[in-house]
N, C-alpha and C positions, 0 to 999 in steps of 0.2 A: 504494500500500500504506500503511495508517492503522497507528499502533500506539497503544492506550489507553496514557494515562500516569497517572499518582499526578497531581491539582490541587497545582501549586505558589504557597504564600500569595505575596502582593505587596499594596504598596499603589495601588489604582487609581489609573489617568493620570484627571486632573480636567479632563474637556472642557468649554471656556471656551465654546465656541459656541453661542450661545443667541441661535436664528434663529427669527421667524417665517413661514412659508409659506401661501401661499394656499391655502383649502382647512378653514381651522378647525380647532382642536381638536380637536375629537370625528373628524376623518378623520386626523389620527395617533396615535391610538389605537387598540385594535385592539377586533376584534370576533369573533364565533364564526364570519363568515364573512369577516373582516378579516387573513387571518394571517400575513399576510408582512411582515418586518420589513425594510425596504429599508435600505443600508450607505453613507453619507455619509462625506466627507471634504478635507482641506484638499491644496493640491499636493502641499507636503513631507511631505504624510504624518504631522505633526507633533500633529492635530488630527484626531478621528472623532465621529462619532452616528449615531444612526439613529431611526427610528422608523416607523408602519404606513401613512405614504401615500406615493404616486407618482405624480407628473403626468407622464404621457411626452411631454407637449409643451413645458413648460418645468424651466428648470434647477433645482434645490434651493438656494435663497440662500444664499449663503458656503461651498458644496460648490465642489468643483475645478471653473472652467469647459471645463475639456479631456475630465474625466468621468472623469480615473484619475490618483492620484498619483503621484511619481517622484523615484528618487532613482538617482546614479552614483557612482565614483568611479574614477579609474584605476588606482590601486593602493591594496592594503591591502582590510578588510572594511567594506560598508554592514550597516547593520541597519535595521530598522522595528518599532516597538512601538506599533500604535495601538490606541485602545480606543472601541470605540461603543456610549456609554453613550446609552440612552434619551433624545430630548432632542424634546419635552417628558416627563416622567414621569408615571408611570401614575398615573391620574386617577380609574381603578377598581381594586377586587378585580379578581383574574383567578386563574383553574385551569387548568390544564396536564392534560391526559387519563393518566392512570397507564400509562406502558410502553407506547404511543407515541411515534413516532419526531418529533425534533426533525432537520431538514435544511436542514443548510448546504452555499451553493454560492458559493465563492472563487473571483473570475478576475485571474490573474496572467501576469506575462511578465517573465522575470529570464533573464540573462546574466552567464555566470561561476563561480565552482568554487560546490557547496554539499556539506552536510554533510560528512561525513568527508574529501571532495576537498579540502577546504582545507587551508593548508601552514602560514600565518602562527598560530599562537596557539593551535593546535587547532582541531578540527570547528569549521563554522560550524551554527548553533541551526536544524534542520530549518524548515519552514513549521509554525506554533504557533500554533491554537486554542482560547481558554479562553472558557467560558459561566461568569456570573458573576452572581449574585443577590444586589443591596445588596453590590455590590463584595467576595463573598465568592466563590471560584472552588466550582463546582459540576460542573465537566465539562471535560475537555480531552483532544484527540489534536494527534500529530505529525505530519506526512506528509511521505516523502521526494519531492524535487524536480529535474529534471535539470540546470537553470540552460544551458537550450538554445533559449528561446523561449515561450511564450504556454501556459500548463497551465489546466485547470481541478480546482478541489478543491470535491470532494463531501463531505460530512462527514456520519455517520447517528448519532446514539445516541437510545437508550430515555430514557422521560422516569423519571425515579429519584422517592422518597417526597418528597424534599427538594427536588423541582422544580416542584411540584403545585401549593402556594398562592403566590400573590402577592400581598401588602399593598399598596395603593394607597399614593403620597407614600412608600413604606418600601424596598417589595422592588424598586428598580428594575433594568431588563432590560442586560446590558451583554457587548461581544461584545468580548473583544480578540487583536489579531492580531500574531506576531511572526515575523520570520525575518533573516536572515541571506546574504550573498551576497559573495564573493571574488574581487577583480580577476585575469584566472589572467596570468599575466606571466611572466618569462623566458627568453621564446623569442628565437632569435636576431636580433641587432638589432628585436629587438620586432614583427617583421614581425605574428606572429600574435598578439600578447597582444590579450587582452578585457578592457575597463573591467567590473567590477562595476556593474550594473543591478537595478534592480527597478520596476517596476510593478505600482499597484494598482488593480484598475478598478471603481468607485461606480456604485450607481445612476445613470444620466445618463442623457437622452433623445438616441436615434443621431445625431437632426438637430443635436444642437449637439453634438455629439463633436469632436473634434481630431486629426483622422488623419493629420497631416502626419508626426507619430514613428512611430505605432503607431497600429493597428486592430484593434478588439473589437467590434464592431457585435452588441446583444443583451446585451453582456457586465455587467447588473446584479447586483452582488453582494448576496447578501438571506441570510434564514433563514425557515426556515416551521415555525410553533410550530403544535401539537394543542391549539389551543383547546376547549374544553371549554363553560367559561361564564364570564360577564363580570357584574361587580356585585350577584353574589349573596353573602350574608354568609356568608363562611367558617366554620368549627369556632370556636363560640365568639364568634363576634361577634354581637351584636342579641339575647343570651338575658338583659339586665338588667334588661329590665324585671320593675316589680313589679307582678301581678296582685292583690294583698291592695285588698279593697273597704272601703274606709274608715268 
């Protein structure tokens, strides 16, 4: 169950990772029939990007070589605030189809109390997706989570007025992810308590996965944007020329 939230401002997390991948430029880029945005990231979680290619036979350089990041703790709350900014940045104009579904697909696996189950400090912060244009939020839902094992989150919305153009080097694309997770503890002589977990699972080709903790086979987190058109000059750009015949 999604519930639409109000975009809350913030200053975007600054992704340091500026990786080249085989495969060129122009294939992380996207295109009208390019559209899926693949979701990179560092172990701790500490560190995200993305952008529009996927080698399924090798790994994404400086992405997690396990294929999902991770974080525990045995007592008290973890959190995760990653953000995947575009990386390279858009190189073209780009257009988003008017009222058109933008779809996202999160694969996670967390152990441990989540939202309102949490005891310490209050609710722990639902699973939190914000769409973000030139680091300005444009879209975000919440979704509640059981913190019992491996969930997948679907995400749909409409593409809004204010999502339609893209400026090359300006509007870049950026996805970021937060949530929250509760060691549950107190039980007697601890027999039962569960450390607070979370897992996050990237793009990764299944062959090099890491299944000795956890297994997700297939489990590439991505977005898939309603391209429209690519490099064509938006409202207002390429009308300065002057026709006056000298």
């Amino acid at each position: 169950m999604a519930m639409l939230i109000t975009p809350v401002q913030g200053t975007p997390i600054v992704d340091e990772v500026n990786m080249m991948q085989g495969g060129g430029n122009d294939d992380r880029q996207p295109t009208a029939n390019n559209t899926t945005y693949w979701l990179f990231g560092s172990e701790a979680m500490d560190r995200g990007k993305g952008h529009f290619f996927y080698d399924g036979n090798n790994s994404e350089q400086g992405s997690s070589p396990k294929g999902y990041g991770y974080k525990t703790a045995s007592n008290g709350k973890i959190s995760i605030d990653i953000s995947f900014r575009m990386d390279p940045a858009l190189t073209k104009d780009m257009t988003l189809e008017l009222d058109k579904v933008i779809r996202g697909t999160f694969y996670i696996e967390s152990w441990g109390r989540t939202g309102s189950d949490c005891q310490n400090g209050g609710a722990c912060k639902d699973f939190t997706v914000t769409f973000k244009k030139a680091g300005v939020p444009v879209a975000s839902d919440t979704f509640v989570t059981g913190g019992s094992g491996q969930e997948t989150i679907n995400w749909e919305f409409a593409v809004a007025e204010n999502m339609t153009e893209w400026k090359k080097n300006q509007d870049n694309i950026e996805i970021q992810v937060e949530y929250e997770v509760e060691a549950d503890t107190g039980s007697a002589l601890g027999i039962f308590d569960q450390p607070a977990e979370i897992y996050f699972f990237y793009t990764h080709p299944d062959d090099n996965r890491d299944n000795s903790a956890t297994s997700c086979d297939g489990c590439n987190s991505n977005v898939i944007f309603p391209i429209l058109e690519i490099d064509l000059p938006l409202p207002g750009e390429g009308d300065d020329e002057d026709d006056d015949v000298g």
